[in-house]
C-alpha positions as CSV (number, residue, x, y, z in Angstrom):
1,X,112.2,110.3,64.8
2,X,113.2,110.2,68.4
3,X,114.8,106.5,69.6
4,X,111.9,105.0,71.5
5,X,111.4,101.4,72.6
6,X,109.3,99.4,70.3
7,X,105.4,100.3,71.0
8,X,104.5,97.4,74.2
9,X,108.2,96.5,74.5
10,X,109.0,97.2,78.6
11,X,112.4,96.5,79.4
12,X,112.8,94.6,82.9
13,X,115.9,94.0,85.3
14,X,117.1,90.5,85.1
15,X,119.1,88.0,86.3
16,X,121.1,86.2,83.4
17,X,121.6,87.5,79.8
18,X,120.5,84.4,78.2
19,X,117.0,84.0,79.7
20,X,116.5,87.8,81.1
21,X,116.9,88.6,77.2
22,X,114.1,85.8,76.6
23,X,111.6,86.8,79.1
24,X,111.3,90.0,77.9
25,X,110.7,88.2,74.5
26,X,107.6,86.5,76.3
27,X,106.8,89.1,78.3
28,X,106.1,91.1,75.0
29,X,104.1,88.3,73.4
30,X,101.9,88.3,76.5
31,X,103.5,85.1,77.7
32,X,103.9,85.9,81.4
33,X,107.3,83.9,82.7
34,X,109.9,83.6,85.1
35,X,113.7,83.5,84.0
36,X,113.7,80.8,86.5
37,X,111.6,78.7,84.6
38,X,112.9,79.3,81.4
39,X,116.5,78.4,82.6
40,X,114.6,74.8,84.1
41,X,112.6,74.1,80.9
42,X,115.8,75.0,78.5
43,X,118.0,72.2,81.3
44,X,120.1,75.0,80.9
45,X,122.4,74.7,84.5
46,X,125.2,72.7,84.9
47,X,129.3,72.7,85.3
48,X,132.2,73.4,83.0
49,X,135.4,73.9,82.7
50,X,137.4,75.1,79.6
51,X,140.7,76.3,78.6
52,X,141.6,77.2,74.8
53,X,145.1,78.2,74.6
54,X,145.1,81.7,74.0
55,X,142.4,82.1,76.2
56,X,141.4,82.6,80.0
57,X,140.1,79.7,81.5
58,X,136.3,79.0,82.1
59,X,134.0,78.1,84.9
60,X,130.7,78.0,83.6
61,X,127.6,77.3,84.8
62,X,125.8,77.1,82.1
63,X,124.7,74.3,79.7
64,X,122.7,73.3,76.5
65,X,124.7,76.4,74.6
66,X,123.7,74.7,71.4
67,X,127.0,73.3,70.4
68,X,126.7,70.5,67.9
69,X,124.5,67.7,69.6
70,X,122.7,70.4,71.9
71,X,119.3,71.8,71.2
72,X,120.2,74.9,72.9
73,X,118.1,76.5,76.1
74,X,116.0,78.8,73.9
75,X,115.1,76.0,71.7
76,X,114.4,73.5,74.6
77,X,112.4,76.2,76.5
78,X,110.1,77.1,73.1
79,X,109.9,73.4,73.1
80,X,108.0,73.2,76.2
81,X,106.2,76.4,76.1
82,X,104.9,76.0,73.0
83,X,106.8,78.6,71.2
84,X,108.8,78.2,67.9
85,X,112.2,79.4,68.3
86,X,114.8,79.6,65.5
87,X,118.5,81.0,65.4
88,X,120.6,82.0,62.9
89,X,124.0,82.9,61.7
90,X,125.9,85.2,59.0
91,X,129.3,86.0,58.6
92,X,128.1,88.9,56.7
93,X,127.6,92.0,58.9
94,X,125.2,93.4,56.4
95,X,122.5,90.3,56.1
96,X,122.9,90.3,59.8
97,X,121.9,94.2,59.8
98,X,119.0,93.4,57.2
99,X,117.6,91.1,59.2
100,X,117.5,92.9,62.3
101,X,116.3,96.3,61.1
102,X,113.5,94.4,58.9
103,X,112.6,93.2,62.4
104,X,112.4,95.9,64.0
105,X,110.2,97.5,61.1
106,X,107.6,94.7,61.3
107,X,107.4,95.8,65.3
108,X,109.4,93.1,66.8
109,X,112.2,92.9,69.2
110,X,115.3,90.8,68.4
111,X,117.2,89.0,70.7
112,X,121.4,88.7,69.4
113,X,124.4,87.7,70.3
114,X,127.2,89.9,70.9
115,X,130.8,90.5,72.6
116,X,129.9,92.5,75.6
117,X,133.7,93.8,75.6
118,X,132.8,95.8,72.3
119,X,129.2,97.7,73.9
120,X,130.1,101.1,75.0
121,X,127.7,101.0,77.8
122,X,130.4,98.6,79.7
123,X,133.7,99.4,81.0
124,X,135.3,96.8,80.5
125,X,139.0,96.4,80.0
126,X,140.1,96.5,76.8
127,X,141.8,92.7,76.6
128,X,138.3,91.5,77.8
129,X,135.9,89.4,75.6
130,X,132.8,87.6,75.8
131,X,130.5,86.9,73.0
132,X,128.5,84.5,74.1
133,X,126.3,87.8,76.0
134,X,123.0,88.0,75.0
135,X,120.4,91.3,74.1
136,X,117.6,92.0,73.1
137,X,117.6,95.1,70.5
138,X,114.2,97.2,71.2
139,X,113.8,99.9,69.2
140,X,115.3,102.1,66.2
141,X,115.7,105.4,65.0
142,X,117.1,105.7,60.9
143,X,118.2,109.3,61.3
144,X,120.6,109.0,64.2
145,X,121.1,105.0,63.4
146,X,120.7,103.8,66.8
147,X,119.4,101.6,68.1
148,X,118.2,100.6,72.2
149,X,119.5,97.8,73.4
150,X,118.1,96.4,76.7
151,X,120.5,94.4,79.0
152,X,120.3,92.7,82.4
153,X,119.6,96.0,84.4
154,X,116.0,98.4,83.6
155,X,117.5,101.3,81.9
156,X,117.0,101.0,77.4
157,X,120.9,102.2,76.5
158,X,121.7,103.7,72.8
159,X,123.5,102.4,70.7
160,X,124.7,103.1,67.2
161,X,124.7,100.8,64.7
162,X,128.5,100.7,64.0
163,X,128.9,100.0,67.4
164,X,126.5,96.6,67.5
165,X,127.6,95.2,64.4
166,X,131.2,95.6,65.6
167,X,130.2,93.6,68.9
168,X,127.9,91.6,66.7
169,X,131.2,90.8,64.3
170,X,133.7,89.8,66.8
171,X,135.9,87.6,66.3
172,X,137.7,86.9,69.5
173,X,138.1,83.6,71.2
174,X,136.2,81.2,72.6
175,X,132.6,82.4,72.0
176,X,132.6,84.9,69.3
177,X,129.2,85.8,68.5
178,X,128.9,85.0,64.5
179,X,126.3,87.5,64.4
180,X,123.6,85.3,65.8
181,X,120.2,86.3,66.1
182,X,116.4,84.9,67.3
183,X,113.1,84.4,65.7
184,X,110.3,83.2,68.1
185,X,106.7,82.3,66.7
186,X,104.2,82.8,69.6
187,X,101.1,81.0,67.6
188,X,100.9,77.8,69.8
189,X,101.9,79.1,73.3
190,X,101.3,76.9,75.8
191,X,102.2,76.0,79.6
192,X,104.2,73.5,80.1
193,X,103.4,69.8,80.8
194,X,104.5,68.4,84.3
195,X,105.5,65.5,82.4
196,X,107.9,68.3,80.6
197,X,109.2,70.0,84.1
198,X,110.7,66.3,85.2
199,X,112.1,66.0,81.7
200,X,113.9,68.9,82.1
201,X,115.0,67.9,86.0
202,X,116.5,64.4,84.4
203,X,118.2,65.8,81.7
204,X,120.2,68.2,83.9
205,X,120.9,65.5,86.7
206,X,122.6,63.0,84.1
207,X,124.4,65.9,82.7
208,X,125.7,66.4,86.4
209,X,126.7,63.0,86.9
210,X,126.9,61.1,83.6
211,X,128.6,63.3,81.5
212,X,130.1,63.1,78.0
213,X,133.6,64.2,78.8
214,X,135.3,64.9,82.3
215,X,135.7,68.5,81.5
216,X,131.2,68.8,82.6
217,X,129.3,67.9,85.3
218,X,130.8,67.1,89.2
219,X,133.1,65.5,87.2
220,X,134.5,68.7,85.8
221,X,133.9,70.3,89.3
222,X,136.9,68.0,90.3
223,X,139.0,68.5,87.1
224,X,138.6,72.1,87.7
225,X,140.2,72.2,91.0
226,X,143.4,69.7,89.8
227,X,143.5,72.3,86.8
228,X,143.4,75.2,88.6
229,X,146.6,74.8,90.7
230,X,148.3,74.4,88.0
231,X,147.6,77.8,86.0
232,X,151.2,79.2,87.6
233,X,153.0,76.8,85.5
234,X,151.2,78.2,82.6
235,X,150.6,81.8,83.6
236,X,152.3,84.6,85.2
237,X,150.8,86.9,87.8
238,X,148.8,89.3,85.4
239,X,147.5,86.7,83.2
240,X,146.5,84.6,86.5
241,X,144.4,88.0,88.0
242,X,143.0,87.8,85.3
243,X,142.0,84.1,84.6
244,X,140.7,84.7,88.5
245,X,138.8,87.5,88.1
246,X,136.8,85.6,85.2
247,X,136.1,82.6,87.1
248,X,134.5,85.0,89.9
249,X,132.5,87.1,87.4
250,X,131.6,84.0,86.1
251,X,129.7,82.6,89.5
252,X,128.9,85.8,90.9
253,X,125.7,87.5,90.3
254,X,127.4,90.4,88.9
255,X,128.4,88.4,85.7
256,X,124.6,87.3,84.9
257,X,124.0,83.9,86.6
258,X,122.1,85.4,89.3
259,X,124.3,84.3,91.5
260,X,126.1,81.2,93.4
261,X,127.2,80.0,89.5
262,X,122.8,79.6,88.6
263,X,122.2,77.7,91.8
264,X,119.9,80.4,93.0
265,X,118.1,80.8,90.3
266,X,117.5,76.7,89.6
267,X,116.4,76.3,93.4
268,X,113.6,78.6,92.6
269,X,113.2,76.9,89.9
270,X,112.6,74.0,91.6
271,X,109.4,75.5,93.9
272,X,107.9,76.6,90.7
273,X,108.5,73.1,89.2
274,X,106.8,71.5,92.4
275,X,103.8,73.7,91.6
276,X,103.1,72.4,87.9
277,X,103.8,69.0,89.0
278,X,102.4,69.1,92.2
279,X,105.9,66.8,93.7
280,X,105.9,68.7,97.3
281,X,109.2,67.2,97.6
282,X,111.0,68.8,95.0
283,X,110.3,71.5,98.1
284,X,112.7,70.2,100.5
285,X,115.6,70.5,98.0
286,X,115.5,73.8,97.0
287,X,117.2,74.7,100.3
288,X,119.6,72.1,99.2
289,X,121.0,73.5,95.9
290,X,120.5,77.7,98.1
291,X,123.0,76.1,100.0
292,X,125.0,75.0,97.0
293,X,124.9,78.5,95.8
294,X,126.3,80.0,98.7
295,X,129.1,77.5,98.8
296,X,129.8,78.8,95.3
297,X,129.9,82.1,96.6
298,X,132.8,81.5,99.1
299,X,134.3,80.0,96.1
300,X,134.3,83.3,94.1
301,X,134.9,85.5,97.0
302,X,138.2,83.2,96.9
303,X,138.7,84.1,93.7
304,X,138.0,87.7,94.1
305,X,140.7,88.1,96.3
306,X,143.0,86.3,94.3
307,X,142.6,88.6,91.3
308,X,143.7,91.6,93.5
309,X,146.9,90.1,95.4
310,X,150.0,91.0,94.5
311,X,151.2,87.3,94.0
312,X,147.5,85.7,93.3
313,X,149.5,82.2,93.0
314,X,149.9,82.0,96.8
315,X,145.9,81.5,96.9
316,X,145.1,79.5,94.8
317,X,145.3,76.6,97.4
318,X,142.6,78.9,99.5
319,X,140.6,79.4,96.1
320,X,140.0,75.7,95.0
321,X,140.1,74.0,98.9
322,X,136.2,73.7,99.3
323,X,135.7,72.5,95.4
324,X,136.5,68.9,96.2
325,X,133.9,68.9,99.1
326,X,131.7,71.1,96.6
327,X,132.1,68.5,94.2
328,X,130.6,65.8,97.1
329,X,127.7,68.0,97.8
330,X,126.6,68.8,94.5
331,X,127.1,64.7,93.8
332,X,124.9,64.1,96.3
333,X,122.0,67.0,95.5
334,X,121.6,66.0,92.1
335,X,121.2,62.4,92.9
336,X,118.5,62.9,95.2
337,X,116.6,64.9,93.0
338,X,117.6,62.4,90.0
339,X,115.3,59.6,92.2
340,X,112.8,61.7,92.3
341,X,112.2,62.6,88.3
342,X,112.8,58.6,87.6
């Protein structure tokens, strides 16, 4: 048997891991979506920062992971699409196999977790990890046991199975990926309610400025830049290139949030949302938060050029100047768009 995609499965180029690996999910089930509007339904944009010792610190855009308290975006998104979405977790690499080749057998793609510093297809180097990437596997072949794995980009990439459960299995720091894998029940599909949409909206906006612990929100915006100068009393000069090159991979569109750390993607968010509610002035801000995006942009561009000096201490001042005043703006763009979901 030749490794071929499942039969309807078309893989796509996407924005984000998380809810590029959903729409094609959707897309499959005949459930025609933006990742835009999955990321807005799931209120799945936000701010944090994070730093484990042992670890490289965090700025993540990102939100409703599904840590304990959350829902988690592909849950909150079902919710409010009308799809049933489960997850689930093994520490045994062979139930996790099972499950996803018995899957695959009954003709359905599975959407995983995995540490994208353990796929072949990247290049990586070898100190980096991240299993908090998302993928959706698309098709199998039991005499070579590979599988195809479709990413963020169009192309299907083979895989063997030793390879997937070893990214699947890993157990590095923060996010390892406890071999975490998707079921998604299409039977009541819906579109979603406007009521739904401003949900969404409201939950995000007092995440931004009411939230739990200082580390989220503009909050954590601020905390990140205090933080931040400090890394040199913490970290010498390779372990700081590096701790800068994740915080630009991290906002740039070439580490999956589509760019300006998901403000991009939300702002188009945002005109689709002023469709199905039909609020033109939801309009007006999505200029707003393109504008934050490209302010995040100089930001990792900052960043960038810190992780290739040859002392990347001396700008660190350059790298965290505008997050103060980024802090302000993004203050004051999510309270105007909190007064209008009230």
């Amino acid at each position: 048997m030749a490794l071929q995609p499942l039969p309807g499965f078309k893989s796509l180029t996407t924005h984000h891991c998380f809810t590029g690996s959903m729409h094609h999910i959707y897309e499959f089930h005949g459930y025609p979506v933006s990742e835009e509007l999955l990321l807005g339904l799931g209120a799945g944009i936000g701010f944090v920062y994070w730093h484990v010792k042992g670890t490289l610190p965090f700025y993540g855009g990102r939100i409703n992971v599904g840590r304990p308290g959350e829902e988690g975006l592909a849950k909150t998104a079902g919710r409010r699409t009308g799809v049933r979405v489960e997850s689930f977790q093994t520490g045994s690499a062979r139930k996790a196999e099972k499950a996803l080749l018995d899957m695959l057998e009954a003709g359905e793609p599975v959407m995983i977790h995995v540490d994208m510093g353990l796929l072949p297809y990247f290049h990586f180097p070898t100190e980096y990890h991240f299993g908090r990437h998302i993928i959706v596997v698309a098709g199998y072949d039991p005499e070579t046991r590979q599988v195809l794995i479709a990413d963020r980009d169009e192309e299907l990439h083979p895989v063997s199975l030793q390879d997937l459960a070893q990214a699947r299995g890993s157990k590095f720091k923060p996010f390892p990926p406890q071999h975490t894998w998707y079921t998604f029940d299409f039977t009541s599909q819906r579109p979603p309610e406007p009521e739904e949409v401003q949900q969404a909206i409201g939950e995000v906006v007092t995440g931004m400025l009411e939230p739990p612990i200082t580390n989220l929100g503009v909050k954590g915006v601020r905390k990140a830049a205090r933080r931040t100068l400090k890394w040199p009393e913490i970290m010498d000069a390779r372990q700081l290139r590096s701790a800068c090159f994740n915080v630009f991979i991290m906002i740039d569109a070439e580490g999956g949030s589509g760019g300006g750390l998901f403000r991009y993607m939300y702002s188009r968010f945002l005109r689709e949302a002023a469709e199905i509610t039909g609020d033109g002035r939801m309009i007006a801000i999505t200029d707003e938060f393109q504008r934050l995006g490209d302010r995040w942009q100089v930001v990792a561009e900052a960043f960038k050029r810190a992780s290739k000096a040859p002392d990347p201490a001396s700008l660190l001042g350059e790298c965290v100047a505008s997050l103060n005043t980024l802090a302000d703006l993004e203050e004051a763009a999510w309270s105007r768009l909190g007064e209008w979901v009230q």
